[in-house]
N, C-alpha and C positions, 0 to 999 in steps of 0.2 A: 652566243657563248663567249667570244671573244669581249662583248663590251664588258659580260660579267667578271670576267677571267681580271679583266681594266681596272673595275672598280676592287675587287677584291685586291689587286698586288697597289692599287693606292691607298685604299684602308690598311692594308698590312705597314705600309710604306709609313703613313702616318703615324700610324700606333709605332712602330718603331722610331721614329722620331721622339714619339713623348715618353717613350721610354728612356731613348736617348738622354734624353733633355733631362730627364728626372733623375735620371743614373747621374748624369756633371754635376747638377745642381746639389745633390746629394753630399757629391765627391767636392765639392765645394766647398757647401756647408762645414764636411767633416774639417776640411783644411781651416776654415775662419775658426770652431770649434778647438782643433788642436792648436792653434796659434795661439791665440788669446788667453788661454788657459794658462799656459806656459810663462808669460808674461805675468800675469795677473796671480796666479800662484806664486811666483817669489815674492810678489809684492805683499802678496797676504803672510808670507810667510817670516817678512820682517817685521810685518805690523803684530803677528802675533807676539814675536820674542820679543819686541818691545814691550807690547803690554805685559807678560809675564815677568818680562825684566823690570818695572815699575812696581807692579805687583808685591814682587820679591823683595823690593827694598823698600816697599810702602808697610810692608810685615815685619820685617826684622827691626825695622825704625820701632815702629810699633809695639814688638816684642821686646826692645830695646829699653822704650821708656818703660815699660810696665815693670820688667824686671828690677829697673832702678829705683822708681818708685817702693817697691815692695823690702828691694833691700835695704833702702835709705828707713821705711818706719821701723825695720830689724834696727838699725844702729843709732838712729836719731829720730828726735821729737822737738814739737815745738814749747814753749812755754812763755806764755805773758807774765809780765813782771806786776806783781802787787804789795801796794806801800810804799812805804818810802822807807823802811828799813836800811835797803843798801844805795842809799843817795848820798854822794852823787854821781859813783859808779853807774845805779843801773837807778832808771824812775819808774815810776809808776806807767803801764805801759806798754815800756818795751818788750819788744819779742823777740826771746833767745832761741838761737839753734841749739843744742844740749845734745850730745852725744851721751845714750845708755852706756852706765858702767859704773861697778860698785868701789873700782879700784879709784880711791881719792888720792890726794896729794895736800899737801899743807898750803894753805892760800888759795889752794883752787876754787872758783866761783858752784857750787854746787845746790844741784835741785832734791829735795824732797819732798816726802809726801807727810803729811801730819794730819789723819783723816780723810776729808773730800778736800783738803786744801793743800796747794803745792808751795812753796816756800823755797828762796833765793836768799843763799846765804855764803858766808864765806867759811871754808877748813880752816878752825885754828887748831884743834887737839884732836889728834889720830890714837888709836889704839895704843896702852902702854908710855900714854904722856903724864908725866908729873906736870902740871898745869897752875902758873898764878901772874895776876896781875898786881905791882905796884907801882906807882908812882907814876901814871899812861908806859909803863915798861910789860913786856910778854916774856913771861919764862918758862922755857920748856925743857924741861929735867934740870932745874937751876940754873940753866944757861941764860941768858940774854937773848932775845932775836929782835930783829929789827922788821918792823912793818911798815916796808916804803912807801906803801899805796897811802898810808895816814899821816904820811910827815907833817903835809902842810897843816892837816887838820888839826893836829896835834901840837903842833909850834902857836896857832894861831889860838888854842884854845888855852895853851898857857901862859900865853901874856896876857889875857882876859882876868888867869888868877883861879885856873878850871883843870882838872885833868879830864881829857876827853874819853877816856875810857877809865870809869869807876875801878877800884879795887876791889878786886876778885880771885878766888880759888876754889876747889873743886870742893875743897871741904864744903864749902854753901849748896852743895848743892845733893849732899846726904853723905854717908859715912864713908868717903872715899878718898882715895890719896891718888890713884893712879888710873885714867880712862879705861874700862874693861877692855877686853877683845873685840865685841862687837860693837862698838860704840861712839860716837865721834862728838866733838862738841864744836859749835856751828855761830858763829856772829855776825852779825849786819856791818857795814862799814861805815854806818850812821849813827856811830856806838851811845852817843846820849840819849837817844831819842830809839834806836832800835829794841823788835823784841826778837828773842832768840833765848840761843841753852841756858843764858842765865836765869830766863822762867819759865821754860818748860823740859829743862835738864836737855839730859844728851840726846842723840838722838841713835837709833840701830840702824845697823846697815842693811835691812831688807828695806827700810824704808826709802834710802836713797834711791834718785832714778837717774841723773846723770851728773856731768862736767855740762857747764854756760862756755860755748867753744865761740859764736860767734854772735853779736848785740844786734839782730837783723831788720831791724825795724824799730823805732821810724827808721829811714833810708839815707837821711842825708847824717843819722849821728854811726853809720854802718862802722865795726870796731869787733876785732877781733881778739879775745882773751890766752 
């Protein structure tokens, strides 16, 4: 009785041990478990706001350009330059930046449309112009004006024994004295050699599409109007 009584309080003895052991190792475990966690979760937790924070500016960059995009074809458009009408301003070619707008200006370099064809020309007669050329001279409501951009061309075509810009008025161009309201009359700056209002008359103002704001190409003659 006694050796059984033995072996039983050393089996018990035992089993209590591995219980022992298994309860530390447990309680162990839980401590390596909560340690590391704790550690390794802040770490995670900067890595995430990082990413989010990249994220966030990889978006609005993004949203950024799109938006500018979208507003830039609301207010401007491109246009290549065709002919040589206005050489040697602009050549055959070149590609204008052109900001949309019907509001012209006298001189201004401006885009229309005539058809499927868009056209680069220059404001000489705005709405309610009395309009005539003599002698390479511009008058507008019997005024004189001066057009500095053609001096040279003009000095240089009149020692030749030429006016570089034909005599012209509005009468030629059908029973009129005064440019309508909606109507503008439009010349190349290569006036001997240009076609423009004086053979295909005026032009309406739905058909204009912008102002030539900047010569963007080629690159190295880059120029701004």
């Amino acid at each position: 009785m006694e050796k059984k009584q033995t072996q039983v309080r050393k089996r018990t003895t035992t089993s209590g041990n591995i219980q022992t052991n298994t309860l530390l190792s447990q309680k162990k475990g839980r401590k390596k478990h909560q340690s590391q966690p704790s550690f390794l979760k802040a770490g995670n937790r900067k890595k995430k706001r990082s990413r989010s924070f990249v994220k966030e500016i990889s978006l609005s960059v993004l949203l950024g350009l799109v938006l500018s995009v979208l507003l830039a074809s609301f207010f401007f458009t491109l246009v290549t330059v065709r002919g040589f009408s206005m050489s040697p301003t602009l050549r055959d070619g070149n590609v204008l930046l052109v900001r949309k707008t019907d509001r012209l200006q006298r001189f201004d370099l401006a885009v229309f449309s005539r058809g499927e064809n868009t056209h680069v020309r220059r404001v000489i007669g705005l709405p309610g112009d009395k309009l005539q050329y003599k002698d390479d001279t511009l008058f507008i409501n019997n005024q004189p004006l001066d057009e500095k951009f053609l001096v040279e061309k003009v000095n240089q075509s009149q020692k030749n024994g030429k006016n570089f810009t034909e005599d012209f008025s509005l009468s030629m161009l059908g029973e009129m004295t005064v440019i309508p309201d909606d109507r503008y009359l439009f010349l190349g700056d290569n006036r001997p050699y240009s076609t423009d209002s004086r053979h295909y008359g005026l032009v309406k103002e739905e058909q204009i599409i912008g102002i030539a704001k900047v010569k963007f190409l080629p690159l190295n003659q880059l120029q701004g109007f």
